[in-house]
SEMARSE-478654 format. One line per 5 residues: number of its first residue (from 1); their letters; for each residue x, y, z of N, C-alpha, C. Coordinates in Angstrom, 3 decimals. Each point is the difference from the previous one (the first is absolute). Layout:
BEGIN
NUM = a = X,Y,Z,X,Y,Z,X,Y,Z | ...
***
This chain:
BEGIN
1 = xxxxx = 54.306,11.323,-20.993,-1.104,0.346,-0.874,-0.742,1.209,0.574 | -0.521,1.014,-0.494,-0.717,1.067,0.136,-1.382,0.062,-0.483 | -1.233,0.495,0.358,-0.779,0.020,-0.429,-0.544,1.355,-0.556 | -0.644,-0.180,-1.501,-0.564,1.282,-0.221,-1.508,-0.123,-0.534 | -0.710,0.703,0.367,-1.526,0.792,0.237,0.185,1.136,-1.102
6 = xxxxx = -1.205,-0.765,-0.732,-0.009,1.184,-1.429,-1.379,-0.667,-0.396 | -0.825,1.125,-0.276,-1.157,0.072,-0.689,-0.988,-1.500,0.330 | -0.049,-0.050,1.477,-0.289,-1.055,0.876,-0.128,-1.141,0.121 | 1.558,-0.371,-0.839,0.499,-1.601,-0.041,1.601,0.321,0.892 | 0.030,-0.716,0.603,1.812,-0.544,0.672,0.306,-1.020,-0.161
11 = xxxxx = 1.037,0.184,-0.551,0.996,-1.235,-0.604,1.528,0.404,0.824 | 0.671,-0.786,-0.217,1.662,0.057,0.308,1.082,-0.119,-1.025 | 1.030,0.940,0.641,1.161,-0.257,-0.969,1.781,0.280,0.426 | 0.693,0.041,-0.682,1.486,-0.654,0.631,0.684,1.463,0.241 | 0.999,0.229,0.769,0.538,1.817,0.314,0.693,-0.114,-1.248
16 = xxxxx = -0.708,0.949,-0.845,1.108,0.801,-0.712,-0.721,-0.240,-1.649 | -0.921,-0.591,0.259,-1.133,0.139,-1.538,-0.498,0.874,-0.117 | 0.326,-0.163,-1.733,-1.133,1.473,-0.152,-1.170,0.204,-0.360 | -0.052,0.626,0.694,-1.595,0.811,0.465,-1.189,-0.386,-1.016 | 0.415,0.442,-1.257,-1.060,0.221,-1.279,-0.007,-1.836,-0.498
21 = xxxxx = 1.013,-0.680,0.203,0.159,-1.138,-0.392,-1.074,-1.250,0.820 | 0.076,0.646,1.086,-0.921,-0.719,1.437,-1.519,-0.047,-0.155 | 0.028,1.504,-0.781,-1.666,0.542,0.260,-0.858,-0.750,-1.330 | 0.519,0.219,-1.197,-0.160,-0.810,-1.168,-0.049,-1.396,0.335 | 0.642,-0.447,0.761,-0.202,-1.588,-0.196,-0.863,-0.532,0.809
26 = xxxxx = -1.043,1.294,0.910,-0.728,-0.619,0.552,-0.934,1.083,0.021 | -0.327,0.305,-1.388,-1.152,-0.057,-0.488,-0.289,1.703,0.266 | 0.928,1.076,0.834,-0.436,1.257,0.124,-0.134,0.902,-0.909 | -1.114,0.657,-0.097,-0.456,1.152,-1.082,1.259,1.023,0.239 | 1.263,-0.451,-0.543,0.892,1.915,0.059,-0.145,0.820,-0.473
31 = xxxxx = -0.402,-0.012,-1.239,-0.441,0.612,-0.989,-1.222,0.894,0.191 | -0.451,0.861,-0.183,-0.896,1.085,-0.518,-0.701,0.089,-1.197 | -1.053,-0.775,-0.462,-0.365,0.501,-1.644,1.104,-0.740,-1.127 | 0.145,1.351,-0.805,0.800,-0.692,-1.336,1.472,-0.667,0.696 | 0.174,0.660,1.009,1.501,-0.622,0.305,0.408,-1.154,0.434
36 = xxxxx = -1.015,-1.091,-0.296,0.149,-1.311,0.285,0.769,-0.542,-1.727 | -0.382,0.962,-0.503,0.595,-0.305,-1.529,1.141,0.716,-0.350 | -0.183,1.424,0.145,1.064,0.860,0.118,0.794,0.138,0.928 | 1.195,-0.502,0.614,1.085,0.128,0.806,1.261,-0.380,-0.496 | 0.746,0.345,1.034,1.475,-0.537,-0.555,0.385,-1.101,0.285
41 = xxxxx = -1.014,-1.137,0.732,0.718,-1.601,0.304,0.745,0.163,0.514 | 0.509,1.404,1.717,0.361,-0.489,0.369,1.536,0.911,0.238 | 0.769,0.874,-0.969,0.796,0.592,-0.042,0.319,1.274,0.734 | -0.962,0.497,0.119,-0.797,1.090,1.205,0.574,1.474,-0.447 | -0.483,-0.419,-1.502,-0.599,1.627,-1.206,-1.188,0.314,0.572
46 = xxxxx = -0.867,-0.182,0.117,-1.356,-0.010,-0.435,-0.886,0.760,1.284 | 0.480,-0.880,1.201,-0.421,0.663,1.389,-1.689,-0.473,0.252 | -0.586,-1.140,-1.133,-1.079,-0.215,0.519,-0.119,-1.358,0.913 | 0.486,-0.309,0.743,0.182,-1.353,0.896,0.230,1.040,1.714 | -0.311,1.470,-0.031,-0.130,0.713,1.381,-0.982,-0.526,0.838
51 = xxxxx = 0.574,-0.450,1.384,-0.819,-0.200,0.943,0.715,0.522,1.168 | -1.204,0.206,0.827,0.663,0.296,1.316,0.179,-1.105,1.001 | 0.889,0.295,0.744,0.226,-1.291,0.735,0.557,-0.476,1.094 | -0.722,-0.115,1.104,0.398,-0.314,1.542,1.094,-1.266,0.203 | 1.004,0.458,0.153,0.952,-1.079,0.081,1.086,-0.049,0.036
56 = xxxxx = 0.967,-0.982,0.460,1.741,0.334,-0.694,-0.068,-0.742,-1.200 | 0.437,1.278,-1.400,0.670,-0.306,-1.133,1.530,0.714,0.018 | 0.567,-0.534,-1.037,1.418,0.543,-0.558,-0.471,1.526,-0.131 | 1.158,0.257,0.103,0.443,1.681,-0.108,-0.099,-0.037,-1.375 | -0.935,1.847,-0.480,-0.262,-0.008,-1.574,1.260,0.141,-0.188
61 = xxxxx = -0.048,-0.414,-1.208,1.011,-0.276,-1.130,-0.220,1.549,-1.053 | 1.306,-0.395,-0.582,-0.277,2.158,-1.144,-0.842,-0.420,-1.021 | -0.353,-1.187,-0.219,-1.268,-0.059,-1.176,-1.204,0.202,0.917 | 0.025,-0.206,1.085,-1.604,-0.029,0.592,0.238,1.781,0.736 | 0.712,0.474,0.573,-0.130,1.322,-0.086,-0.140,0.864,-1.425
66 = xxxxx = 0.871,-0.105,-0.135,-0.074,0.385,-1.665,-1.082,0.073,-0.754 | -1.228,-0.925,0.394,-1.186,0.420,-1.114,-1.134,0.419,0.868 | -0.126,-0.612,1.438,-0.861,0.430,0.927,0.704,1.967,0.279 | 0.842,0.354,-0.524,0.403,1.597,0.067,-0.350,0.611,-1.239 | -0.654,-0.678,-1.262,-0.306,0.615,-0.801,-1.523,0.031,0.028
71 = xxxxx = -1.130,0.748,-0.673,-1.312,0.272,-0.130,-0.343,-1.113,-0.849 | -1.099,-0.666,0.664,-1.292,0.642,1.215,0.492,-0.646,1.101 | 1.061,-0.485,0.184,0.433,-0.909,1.379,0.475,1.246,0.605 | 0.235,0.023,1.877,0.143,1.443,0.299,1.083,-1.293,1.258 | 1.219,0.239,-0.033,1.342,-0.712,1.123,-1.213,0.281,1.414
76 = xxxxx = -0.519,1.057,0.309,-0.875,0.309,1.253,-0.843,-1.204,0.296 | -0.549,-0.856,-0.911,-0.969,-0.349,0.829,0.600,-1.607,0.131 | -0.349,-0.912,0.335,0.555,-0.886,0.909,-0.385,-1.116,-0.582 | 0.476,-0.257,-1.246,-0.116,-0.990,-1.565,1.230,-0.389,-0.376 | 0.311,-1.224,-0.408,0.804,-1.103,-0.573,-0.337,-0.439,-1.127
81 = xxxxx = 1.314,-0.284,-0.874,-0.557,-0.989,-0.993,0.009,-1.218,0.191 | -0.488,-1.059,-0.112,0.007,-1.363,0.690,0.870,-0.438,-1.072 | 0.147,0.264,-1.224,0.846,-0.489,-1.003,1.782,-0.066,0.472 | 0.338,0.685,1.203,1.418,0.924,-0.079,0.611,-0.509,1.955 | -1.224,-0.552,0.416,-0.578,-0.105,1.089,0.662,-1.580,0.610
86 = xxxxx = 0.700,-0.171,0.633,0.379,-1.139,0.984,-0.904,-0.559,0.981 | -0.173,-0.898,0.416,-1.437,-0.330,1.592,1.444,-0.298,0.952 | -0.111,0.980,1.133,1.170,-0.522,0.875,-0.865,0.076,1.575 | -1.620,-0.674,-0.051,-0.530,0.032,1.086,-1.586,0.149,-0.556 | -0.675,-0.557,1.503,-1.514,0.171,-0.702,-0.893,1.189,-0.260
91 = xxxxx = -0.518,0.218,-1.097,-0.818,0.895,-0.578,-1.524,0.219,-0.406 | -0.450,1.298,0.269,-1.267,-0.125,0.119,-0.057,1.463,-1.137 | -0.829,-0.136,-1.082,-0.046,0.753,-1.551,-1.499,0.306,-0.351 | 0.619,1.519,-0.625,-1.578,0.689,-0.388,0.693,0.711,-1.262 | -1.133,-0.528,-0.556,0.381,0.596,-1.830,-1.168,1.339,-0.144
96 = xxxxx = 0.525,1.082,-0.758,-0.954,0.969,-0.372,-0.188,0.352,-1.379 | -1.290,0.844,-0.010,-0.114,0.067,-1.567,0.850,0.406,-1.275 | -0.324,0.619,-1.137,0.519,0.753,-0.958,0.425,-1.340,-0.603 | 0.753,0.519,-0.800,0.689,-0.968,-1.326,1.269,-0.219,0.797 | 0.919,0.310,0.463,1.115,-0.148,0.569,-0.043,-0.327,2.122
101 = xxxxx = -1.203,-0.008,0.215,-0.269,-0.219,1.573,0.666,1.078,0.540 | -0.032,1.109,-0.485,0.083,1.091,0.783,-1.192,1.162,0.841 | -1.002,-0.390,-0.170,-1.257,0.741,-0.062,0.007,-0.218,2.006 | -1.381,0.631,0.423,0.014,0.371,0.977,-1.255,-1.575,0.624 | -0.967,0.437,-0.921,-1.102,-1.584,0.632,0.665,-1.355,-0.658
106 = xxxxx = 0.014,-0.970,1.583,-0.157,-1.111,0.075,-0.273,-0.995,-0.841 | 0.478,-1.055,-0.870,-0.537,-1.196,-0.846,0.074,-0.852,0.413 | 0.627,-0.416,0.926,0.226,-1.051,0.566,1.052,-0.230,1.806 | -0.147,-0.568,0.922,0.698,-0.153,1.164,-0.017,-1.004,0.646 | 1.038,-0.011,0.971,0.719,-1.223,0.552,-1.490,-1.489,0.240
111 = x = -1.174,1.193,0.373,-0.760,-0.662,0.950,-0.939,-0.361,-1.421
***
């Protein structure tokens, strides 16, 4: 079991769950604004489930490069989609603003 620290609750979960599936069921704001309504559930079109994130996950996948390389997501900065996202170790997560969690200030962190 691994533990993850997000928006200053820790809970646990099994190697190899995913990410966005973990955070939802225990209650984490992923979402930004309208995009708690507007997303893709999950398919990882959409790119709003970006967080950054201290930890071992799975190696991105070409859907999670693939949209974090298109605008306003920039491959440079050091964001995941949790939707696309494996837990292969414990993690500590900071979500940022905008509609898609690409923005520069803080909404939420591990602590």
């Amino acid at each position: 079991m691994f533990t993850i620290t997000a928006q200053g609750k820790t809970f646990t979960c099994s190697r190899g769950e995913n990410l966005r599936r973990v955070l939802l069921q225990h209650n984490i704001d992923l979402y930004n604004g309208q995009a708690k309504l507007i997303n893709c559930r999950g398919i990882g079109s959409c790119g709003t489930c970006t967080l950054e994130i201290e930890g071992e996950v799975s190696q991105a996948n070409w859907k999670d490069k693939a949209r974090r390389s298109l605008p306003p997501h920039s491959p440079q900065k050091n964001r995941r989609l949790a939707c696309q996202t494996k837990v292969n170790g414990d993690l500590k997560l900071t979500k940022y603003d905008g509609f898609w969690g690409q923005g520069d200030h803080v909404v939420w962190t591990a602590e």
